[in-house]
Every structure is written in C-alpha cells, then in structure tokens.
ZAMARGU-4260 file (C-alpha; in steps of 0.2 Angstrom, whole numbers, plus 5000, padded with zeros to 4 digits):
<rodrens>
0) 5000/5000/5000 | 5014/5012/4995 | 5004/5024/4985 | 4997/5039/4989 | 4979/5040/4996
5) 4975/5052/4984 | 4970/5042/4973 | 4958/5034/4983 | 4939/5041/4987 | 4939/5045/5006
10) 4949/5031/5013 | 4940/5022/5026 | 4954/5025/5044 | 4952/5014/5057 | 4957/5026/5075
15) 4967/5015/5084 | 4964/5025/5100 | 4977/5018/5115 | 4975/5016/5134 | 4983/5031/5138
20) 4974/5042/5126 | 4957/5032/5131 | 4959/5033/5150 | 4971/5049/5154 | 4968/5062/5138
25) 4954/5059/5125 | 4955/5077/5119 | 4971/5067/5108 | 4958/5055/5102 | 4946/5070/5096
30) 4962/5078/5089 | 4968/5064/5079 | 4951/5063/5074 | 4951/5080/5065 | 4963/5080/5061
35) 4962/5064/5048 | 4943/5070/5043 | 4952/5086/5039 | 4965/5074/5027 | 4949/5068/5017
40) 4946/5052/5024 | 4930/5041/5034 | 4937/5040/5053 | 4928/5027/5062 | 4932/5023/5082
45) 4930/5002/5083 | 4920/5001/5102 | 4929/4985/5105 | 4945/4989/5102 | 4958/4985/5116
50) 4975/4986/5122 | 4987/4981/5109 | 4997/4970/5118 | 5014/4980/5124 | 5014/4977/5142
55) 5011/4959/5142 | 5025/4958/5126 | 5037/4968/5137 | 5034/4956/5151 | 5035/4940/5143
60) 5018/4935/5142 | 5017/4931/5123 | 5002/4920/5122 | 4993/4936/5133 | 5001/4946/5119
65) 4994/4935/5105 | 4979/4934/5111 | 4977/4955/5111 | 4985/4953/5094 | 4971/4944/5087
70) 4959/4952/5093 | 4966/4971/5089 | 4968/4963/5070 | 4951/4956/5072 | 4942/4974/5075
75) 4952/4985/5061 | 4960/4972/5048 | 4943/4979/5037 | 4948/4997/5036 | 4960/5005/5024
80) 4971/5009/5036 | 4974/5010/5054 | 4983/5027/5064 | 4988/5029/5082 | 4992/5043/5088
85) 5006/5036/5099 | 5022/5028/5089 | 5024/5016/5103 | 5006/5007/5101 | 5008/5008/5082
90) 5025/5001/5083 | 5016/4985/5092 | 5005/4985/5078 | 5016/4986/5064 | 5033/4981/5068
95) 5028/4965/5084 | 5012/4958/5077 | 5021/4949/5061 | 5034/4938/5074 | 5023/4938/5090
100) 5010/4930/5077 | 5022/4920/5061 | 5020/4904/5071 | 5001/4903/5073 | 4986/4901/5061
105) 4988/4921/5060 | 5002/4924/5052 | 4998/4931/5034 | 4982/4940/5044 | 4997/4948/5054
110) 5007/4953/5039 | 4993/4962/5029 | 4986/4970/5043 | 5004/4978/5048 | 5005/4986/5032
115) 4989/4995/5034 | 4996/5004/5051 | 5003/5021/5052 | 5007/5033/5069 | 4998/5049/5065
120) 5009/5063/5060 | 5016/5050/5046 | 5001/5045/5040 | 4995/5063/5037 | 5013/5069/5030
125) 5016/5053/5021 | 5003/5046/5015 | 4990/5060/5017 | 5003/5071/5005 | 4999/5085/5020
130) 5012/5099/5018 | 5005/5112/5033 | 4990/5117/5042 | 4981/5132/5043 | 4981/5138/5063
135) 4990/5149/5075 | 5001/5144/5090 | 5010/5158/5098 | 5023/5151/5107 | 5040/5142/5107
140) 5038/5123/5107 | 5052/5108/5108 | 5048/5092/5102 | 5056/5074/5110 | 5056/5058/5101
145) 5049/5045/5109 | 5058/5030/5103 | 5046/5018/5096 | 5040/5031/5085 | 5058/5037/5080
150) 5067/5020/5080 | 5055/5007/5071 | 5044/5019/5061 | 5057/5033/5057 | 5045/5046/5064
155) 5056/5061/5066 | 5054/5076/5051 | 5036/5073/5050 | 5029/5081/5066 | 5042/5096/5063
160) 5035/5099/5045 | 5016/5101/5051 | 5023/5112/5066 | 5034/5123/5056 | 5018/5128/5046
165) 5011/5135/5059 | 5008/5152/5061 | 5019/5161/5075 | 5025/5145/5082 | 5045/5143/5086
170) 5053/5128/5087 | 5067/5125/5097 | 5077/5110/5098 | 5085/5103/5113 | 5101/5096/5114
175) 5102/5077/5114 | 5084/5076/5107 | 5082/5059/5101 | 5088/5051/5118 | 5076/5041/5129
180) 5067/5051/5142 | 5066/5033/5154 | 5046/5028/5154 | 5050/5012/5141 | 5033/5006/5148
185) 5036/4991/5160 | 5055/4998/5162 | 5052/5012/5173 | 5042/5000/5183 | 5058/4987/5184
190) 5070/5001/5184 | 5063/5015/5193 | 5081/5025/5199 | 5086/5021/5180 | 5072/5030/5174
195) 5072/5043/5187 | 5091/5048/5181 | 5085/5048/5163 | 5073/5058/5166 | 5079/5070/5175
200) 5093/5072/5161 | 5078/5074/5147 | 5070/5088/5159 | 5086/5097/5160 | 5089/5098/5143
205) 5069/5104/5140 | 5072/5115/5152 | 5087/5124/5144 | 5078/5124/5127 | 5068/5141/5131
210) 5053/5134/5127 | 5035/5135/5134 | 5029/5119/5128 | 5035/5102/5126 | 5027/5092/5114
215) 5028/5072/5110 | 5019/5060/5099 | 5018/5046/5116 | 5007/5050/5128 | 5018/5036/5141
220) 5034/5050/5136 | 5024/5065/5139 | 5016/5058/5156 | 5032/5053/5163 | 5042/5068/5159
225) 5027/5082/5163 | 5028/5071/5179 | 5045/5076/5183 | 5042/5093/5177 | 5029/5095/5187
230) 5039/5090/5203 | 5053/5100/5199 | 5042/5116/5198 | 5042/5119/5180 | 5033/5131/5171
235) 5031/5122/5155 | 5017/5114/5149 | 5014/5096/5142 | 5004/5092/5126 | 5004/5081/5113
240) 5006/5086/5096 | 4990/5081/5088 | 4979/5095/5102 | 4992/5108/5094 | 4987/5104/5074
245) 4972/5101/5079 | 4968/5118/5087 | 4962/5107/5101 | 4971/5116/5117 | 4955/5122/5128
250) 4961/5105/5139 | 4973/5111/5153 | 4990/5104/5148 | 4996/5088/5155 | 5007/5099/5169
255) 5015/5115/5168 | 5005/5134/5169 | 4991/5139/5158 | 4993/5157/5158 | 4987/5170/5145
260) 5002/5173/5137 | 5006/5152/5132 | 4999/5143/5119 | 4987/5155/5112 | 4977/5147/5098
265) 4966/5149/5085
</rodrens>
C-alpha cells in the first residue's frame, strides 16, 4: 500500500485510540480525529477495540500478547488503514504483530494488517501528502522523540514539518533530542532509579531549550516527563502534538502553567 491515498475516494481510517489516550487524555483522540477527517478520509472509532498488547509483550507473556494481537487485527483488519496517535502502540501493531504471530494460524492476517498501520503525523505527512496546516500557535515549542516512533517507524521530520507551518509557532530544539526520556513502559516499573536519572537528564535539557511547551507524539513519554516537570516546579506545559494541529488546546496541559500569554490558539 505504498501509493498515495490520493488516489483513493475518502479512505476508510480505522482510529486506533490507546489506553493512555482512552483513559488519561481523550482530547488526543478527538484531535487525531480532526485531524484525519480534515485529510479527506472516513474516521471510524471500533468500540471493542483493546490494548494492543505492549505490556504483556514487554513482560514476557506472549500467548497474553497473541491473544490481544488477534483480537486488535480482528476489529480494524477491514479498514484501509489504521493510525495511532502514539508511535509506541503503532509500533506494536506494525513492527511486533508479524513475529509475535508468524507461528500461529495468524500469520499472513498479521502481515497484511501491519502494512495498513501508520502513527499519525506520518500518515497525514506521508501518506496524506499533507504539507501544513492552517492555525495559529504563539509560542515556542520543543519536540522529543519517543523511541518507538523514531526508532522502528522513522518518525522524526514529519511532526516538525506540520509544526513549522504554523503560524507564530517557534521551534526550538534541545540538545540530545532523540535520547530516551526513561518511561520504556514496564522499564520504569523494573528500573525506577534508572528511569528517574533519565529523566531528570531529558527535563534538564527541555528546560534549557527556552521553550514554553514540550510536545511528544507518546502519551507514556509525555506523562512521565510532565511528571518530573511538574515535581521539579516547572513552568512548561505538556501536550501532545495532535491538540496543537488540531487547534484542540482548551484542555489544561498535562502539567505545567496555563497562563494568558502560552499557547494562544486559533
């Protein structure tokens, strides 16, 4: 499915929503929403869809994980496509379902429905052929790579490219961008002093971006660093990138101020 969906006539997305967006900040789900019914296509929400798997995968609990698997497949492998707005879940889908199913009655289910999955700022840049969007943000913004999304499905330039078309937004990087901020799911659960020292390292550096928000495309990144942001008395504020396309920033942030001045929007 490498061709531009352009050609097609309203393509029919499946929104693979996530636990974290689902239970901790829908407002991401109504985002991605918009945003793809903005891109032309016929966004449907499956009602029984489910975890995808990740924690029980991390943990070794494959035949938990296959059982997810299947049952994730079952619910979307109709639509034209499926996007998440979180790299990590559509990692899971995309990169893990294949080998966690090759050995099971599943495996060409697997293979077809991995090709049909895209993490949201690709989909829209990369397959949607979207060049910009049309809104305001008055602030300066940095971004962090969550590692699923940069790692196995090279999400990197296409967040920046939506966000650099925005209207009185600045985008400062910060220095050692693409390193982990520590969450790694289960891992800061296994390895909390680990994580805790990672992230206190990611927050240092965001901190000495200058910028008045941080934005991510994870919302497992975002929680745990505007946790740590938060306990160190931080000022910035946490969204993720699909309330700032979408216009979508009425929601306090995840931590961090809400004054007048921040993240004005229209």
């Amino acid at each position: 499915m490498d061709e531009n969906i352009n050609s097609h006539n309203a393509p029919q997305v499946g929104l693979y929503v996530t636990c974290l967006v689902d239970l901790f900040r829908p407002v991401v789900g109504f985002a991605a929403m918009k945003l793809l019914q903005e891109a032309g296509c016929e966004v449907s929400v499956p009602l029984a869809q489910t975890c995808c798997g990740q924690p029980a995968y991390n943990s070794g609990d494959r035949a938990a994980a296959q059982t997810l698997a299947i049952e994730v497949i079952k619910n979307f492998e109709n639509f034209d496509y499926v996007v998440a707005p979180s790299g990590s879940c559509a990692g899971m889908l995309k990169t893990h379902y294949p080998e966690l199913l090759k050995d099971t009655d599943h495996a060409e289910r697997a293979l077809a429905f991995s090709d049909k999955v895209f993490e949201l700022t690709s989909f829209l840049v990369d397959k949607c052929a979207l060049q910009s969007v049309d809104r305001v943000f008055a602030g300066r913004i940095t971004y962090h790579d969550a590692c699923a999304g940069l790692r196995e499905l090279h999400v990197k330039q296409q967040p920046r490219q939506l966000l650099r078309s925005m209207r009185g937004l600045e985008l400062l990087e910060m220095a050692d961008g693409e390193a982990c901020c520590g969450f790694g799911g289960t891992f800061c659960v296994k390895y909390p002093e680990i994580s805790d020292a990672m992230v206190g390292k990611k927050c240092a550096n965001i901190q000495a971006a200058n910028a008045q928000t941080l934005l991510g495309g994870d919302m497992g990144c975002l929680m745990n660093m505007a946790g740590k942001l938060s306990r160190d008395g931080s000022a910035i504020e946490v969204r993720h990138v699909a309330e700032i396309l979408a216009g979508m920033v009425d929601e306090p942030p995840i931590a961090g101020s809400n004054g007048p001045e921040q993240g004005k929007q229209k």
